[in-house]
Every structure is written in C-alpha cells, then in structure tokens.
C-alpha positions in Angstrom: -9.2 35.5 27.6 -7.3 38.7 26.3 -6.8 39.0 22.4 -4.0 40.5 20.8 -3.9 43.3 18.4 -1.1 43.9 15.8 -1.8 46.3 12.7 -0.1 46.1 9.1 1.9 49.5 10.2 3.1 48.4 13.4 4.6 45.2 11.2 6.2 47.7 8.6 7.5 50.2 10.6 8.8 47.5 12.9 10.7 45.8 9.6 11.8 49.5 9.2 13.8 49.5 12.0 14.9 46.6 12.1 16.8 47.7 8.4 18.0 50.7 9.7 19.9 49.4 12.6 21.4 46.4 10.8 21.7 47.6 7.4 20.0 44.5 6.0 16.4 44.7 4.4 14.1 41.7 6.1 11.0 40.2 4.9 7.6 40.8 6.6 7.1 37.2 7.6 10.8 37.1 9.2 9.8 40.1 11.3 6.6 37.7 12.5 8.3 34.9 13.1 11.1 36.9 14.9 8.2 38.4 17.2 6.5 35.0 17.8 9.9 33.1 18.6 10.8 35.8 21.1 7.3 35.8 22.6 7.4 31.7 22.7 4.1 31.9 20.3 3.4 30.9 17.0 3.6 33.1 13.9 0.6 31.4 11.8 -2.3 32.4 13.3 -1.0 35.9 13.6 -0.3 36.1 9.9 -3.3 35.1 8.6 -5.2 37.0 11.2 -3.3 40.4 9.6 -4.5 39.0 6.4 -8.3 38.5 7.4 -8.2 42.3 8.0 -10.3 44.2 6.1 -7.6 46.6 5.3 -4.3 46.2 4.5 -3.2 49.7 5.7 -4.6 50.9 8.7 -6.5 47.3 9.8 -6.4 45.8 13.5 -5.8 42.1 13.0 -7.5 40.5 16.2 -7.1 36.7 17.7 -7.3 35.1 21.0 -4.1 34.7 22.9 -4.7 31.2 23.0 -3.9 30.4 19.1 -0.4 31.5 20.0 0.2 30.5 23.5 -0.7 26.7 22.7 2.4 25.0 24.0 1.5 21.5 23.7 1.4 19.6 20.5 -1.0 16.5 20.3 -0.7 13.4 19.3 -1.9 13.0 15.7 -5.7 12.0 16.4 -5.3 15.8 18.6 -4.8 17.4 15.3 -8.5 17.1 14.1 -7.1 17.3 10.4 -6.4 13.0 9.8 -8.1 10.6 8.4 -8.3 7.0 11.0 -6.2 5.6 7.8 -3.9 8.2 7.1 -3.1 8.3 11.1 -2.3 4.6 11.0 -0.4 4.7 7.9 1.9 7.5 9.1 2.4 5.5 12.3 3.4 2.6 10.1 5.9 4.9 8.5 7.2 5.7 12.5 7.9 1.9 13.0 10.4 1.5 9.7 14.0 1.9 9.7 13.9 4.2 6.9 11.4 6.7 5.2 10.7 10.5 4.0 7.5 12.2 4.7 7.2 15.4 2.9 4.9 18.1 4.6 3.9 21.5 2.7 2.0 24.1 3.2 2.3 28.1 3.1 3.0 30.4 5.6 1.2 29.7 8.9 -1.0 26.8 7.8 0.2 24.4 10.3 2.7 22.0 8.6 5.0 22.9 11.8 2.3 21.9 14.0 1.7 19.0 12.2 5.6 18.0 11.4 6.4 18.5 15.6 3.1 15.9 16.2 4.4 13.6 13.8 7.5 13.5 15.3 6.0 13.4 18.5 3.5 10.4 18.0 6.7 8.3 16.6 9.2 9.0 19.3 6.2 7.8 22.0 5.0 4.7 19.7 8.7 3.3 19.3 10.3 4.5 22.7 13.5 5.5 20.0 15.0 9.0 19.7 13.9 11.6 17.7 15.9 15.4 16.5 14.9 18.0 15.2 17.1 20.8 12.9 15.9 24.2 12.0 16.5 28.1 12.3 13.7 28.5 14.3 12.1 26.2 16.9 7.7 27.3 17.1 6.9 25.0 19.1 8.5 23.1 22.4 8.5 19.2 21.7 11.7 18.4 23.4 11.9 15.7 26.3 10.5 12.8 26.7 7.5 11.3 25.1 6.8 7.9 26.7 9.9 6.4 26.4 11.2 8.0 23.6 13.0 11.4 23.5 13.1 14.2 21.2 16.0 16.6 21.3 15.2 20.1 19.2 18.1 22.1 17.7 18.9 25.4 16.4 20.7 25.1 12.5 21.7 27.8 10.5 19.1 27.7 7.1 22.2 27.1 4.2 23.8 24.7 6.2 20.8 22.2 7.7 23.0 18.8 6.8 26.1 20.5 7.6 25.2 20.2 11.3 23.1 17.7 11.5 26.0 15.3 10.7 27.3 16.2 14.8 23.7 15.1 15.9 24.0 11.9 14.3 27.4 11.1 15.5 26.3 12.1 19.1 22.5 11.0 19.3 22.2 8.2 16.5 18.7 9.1 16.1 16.0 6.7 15.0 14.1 10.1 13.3 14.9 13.7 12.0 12.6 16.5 11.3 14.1 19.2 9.1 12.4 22.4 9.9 12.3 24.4 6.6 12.1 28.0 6.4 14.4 28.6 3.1 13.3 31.0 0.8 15.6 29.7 -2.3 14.9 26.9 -4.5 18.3 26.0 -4.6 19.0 25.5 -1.2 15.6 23.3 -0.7 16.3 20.8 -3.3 19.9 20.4 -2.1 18.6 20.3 1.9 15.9 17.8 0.5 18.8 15.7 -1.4 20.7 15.7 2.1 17.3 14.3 3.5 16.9 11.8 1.1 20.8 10.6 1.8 19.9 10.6 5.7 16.4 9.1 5.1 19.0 5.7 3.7 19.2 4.8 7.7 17.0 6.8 9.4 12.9 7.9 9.1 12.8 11.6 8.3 10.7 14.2 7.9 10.6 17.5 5.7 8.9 20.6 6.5 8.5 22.9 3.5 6.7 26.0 2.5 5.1 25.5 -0.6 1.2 25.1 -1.7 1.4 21.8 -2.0 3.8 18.8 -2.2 3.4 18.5 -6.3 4.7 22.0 -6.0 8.1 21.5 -4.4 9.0 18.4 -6.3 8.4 20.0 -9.7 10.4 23.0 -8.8 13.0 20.6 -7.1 13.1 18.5 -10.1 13.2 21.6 -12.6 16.1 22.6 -10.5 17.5 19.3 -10.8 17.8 19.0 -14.5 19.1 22.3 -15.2 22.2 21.5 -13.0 22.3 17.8 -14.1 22.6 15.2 -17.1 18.8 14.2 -15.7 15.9 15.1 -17.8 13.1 17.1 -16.0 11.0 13.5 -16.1 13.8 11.8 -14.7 14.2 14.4 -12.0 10.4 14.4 -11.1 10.5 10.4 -11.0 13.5 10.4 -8.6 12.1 12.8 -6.2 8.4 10.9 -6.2 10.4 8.0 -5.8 12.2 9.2 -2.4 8.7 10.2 -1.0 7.2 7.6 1.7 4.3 9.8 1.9 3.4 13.6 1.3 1.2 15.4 3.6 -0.3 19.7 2.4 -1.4 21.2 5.1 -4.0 24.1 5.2 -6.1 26.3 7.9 -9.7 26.9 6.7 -10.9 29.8 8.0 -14.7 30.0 9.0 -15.9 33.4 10.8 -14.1 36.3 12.4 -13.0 35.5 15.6 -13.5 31.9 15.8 -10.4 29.5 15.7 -9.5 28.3 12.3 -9.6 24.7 11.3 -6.5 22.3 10.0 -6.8 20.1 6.9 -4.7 18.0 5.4 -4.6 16.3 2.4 -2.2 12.8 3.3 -1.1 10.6 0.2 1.0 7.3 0.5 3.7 6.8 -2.3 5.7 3.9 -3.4 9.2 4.8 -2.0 11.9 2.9 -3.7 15.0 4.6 -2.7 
C-alpha cells in the first residue's frame, strides 16, 4: 500500500495561489477539503496527519492511502466507536416520524463518517428515503441501501434550507442530513432553526464542527438571545429541548503510522418540540 505525503508548505503555497488567481483569501482547511473532494478522498485523516508532524514548517505529514480512499461507509456496528445501546437507541430514533440528532466534532474527527452511517443504517432499517444537503459531499452514500434510498446533494453553505425546500417537494423524504461546514455562528444557529422546523415532520440529522455538542448549543443559544426577547436560559432550554440525541465525535490517535481510532460520546435527550 503506497502512502501519501503532503508538507505544511506545499498546503500554504497551494492557498497562495489559489488567492492570487481569484482575488479571495481561503482558509487552510478549505484548500484540504478542496484537494480531497477533487481526489474523491477524505480530508480528516490528512489534516490531522499534517498536524502529527513534528514540524509545522518544513514536516512530511505521512498516512496510508487507504484512510482516504475508504469509499464505503458501514453500518453503525462498522464504526467501532458505539456502544450496543447507543446503536439501538439511534436506530430507534431511525424508526420515528420525527427527531434531531446533533453530531459535533472538529475538523476531521469523523462526525461525517459517522453522520453518512447514520443515515445509512436508517434508510436500510426502514426501506424509506433518505437526502442529504451540504457544500461538499466526503463520502458516496447515494443509492440504494436495502430498500431504502439515499439521494446526496450539493447546497450552497448560507442557503442550506433554501434548497432543501425543492427536495422536499420532489422526494418527500422520510430523513435529512445537513452537512455542516459554516464557519459563522450566525448562519449555524439559523441552519440549525431550519432543521428544527424540518425535524416537525421528518427525522434529521445535523452535522456540525464544534468540540462538542454543549458547545454549539451554548453559542447557538448566546446567539439566540442577543437577537431575541429570549433570555440566554431560555435560549439554551429551547435548543436542548429540540435535541433527540447528541452524538461528539473524536479520532484518538495511538502511534505514528498506525490508523487512528473513532470515539464517540452518544447522549439521549428528552425532545419535546
């Protein structure tokens, strides 16, 4: 198996141009995930290989191909991350009319990974239809899972609700995963609020970089108050409320050059919506 090799430099001077020929300055992590998505890998693993570098200047970041080239997502007992509980429980959530799972983790921990078998495990448990809605799609779910179907879209990051509303009209879907890669508080809380209205008829998950799902709500409910007659309790209560369940996502990393391990920390709330 071939490994890859990618240094800090090549990364910088790669974001370089890409600011020079478009006149627009782009994060680090965009210029990743742009790579990845046009390489039909994953971003993740490469990220935090760059960051187990020894040094951040002139380092060679080095993984096997296969972290990236994984096409197939697992069911959820595939992940290796669940609990036998929390995988039933989430599967309960699946066979509802209506719910919200909230899944958080940073950059390249695997909440993607975990979001897309979520989604997955669902759409072949019920035989129903499952979409998903994001700006970038890491990993190819689409097609038929038993006999349920997932259908993956491309959505602009502002406007997630805006076009998912076609979706609904067209596919009546029994679940939809919003795929979050915002990097504004504002536009997550009000993409979270859409999910919440959508979650009324639907099951739905949320994708959302953050360290952990405590995280988001509190900066969603700060956000919350300050643009509303809602206190900051209020605000928290409302969005803790909405939850079905949260799931924050981590990769453990054990020694160089061995594959990483996924953890997740599941927790079932009482959703009264």
């Amino acid at each position: 198996m071939q490994n890859l090799q990618i240094t800090h430099g090549f990364v910088r001077k790669l974001t370089k141009n890409i600011r020079d020929a478009y006149g627009k300055e782009v994060p680090h992590t965009k210029t990743m995930e742009l790579v990845a998505d046009a390489l039909g890998w994953q971003a993740g693993p490469l990220m935090h290989a760059l960051k187990q570098a020894d040094s951040p200047d002139n380092a060679t970041a080095t993984a096997p191909a296969a972290w990236f080239s994984r096409k197939e997502v697992p069911d959820l007992d595939g992940l290796g991350s669940l609990s036998q509980s929390a995988m039933e429980g989430l599967r309960e959530i699946g066979r509802h009319k209506t719910g919200l799972v909230l899944i958080t983790g940073v950059t390249g921990s695997g909440k993607s990974f975990t979001a897309n078998s979520l989604l997955r495990q669902w759409a072949r448990d019920t035989g129903r239809l499952g979409i998903t809605a994001g700006e970038i799609i890491e990993q190819v779910i689409g097609g038929k899972h038993g006999d349920g179907m997932i259908v993956q879209n491309r959505t602009h990051r502002r406007e997630l609700f805006r076009e998912v509303l076609p979706m609904l009209r067209t596919y009546d879907p029994a679940f939809i995963l919003f795929e979050d890669h915002l990097y504004g508080e504002d536009d997550l809380r009000n993409n979270f609020l859409d999910a919440i209205q959508a979650a009324s008829d639907r099951v739905v998950i949320v994708s959302a970089s953050g360290v952990s799902s405590a995280t988001i709500i509190g900066a969603m409910a700060l956000g919350l108050s300050r643009v509303s007659p809602h206190s900051l309790e209020e605000a928290t209560r409302f969005f803790t409320n909405s939850i079905s369940a949260s799931i924050d996502v981590a990769l453990e990393w054990g020694e160089r050059g061995h594959p990483p391990k996924f953890k997740a920390d599941v927790k079932f709330h009482e959703r009264a919506l």
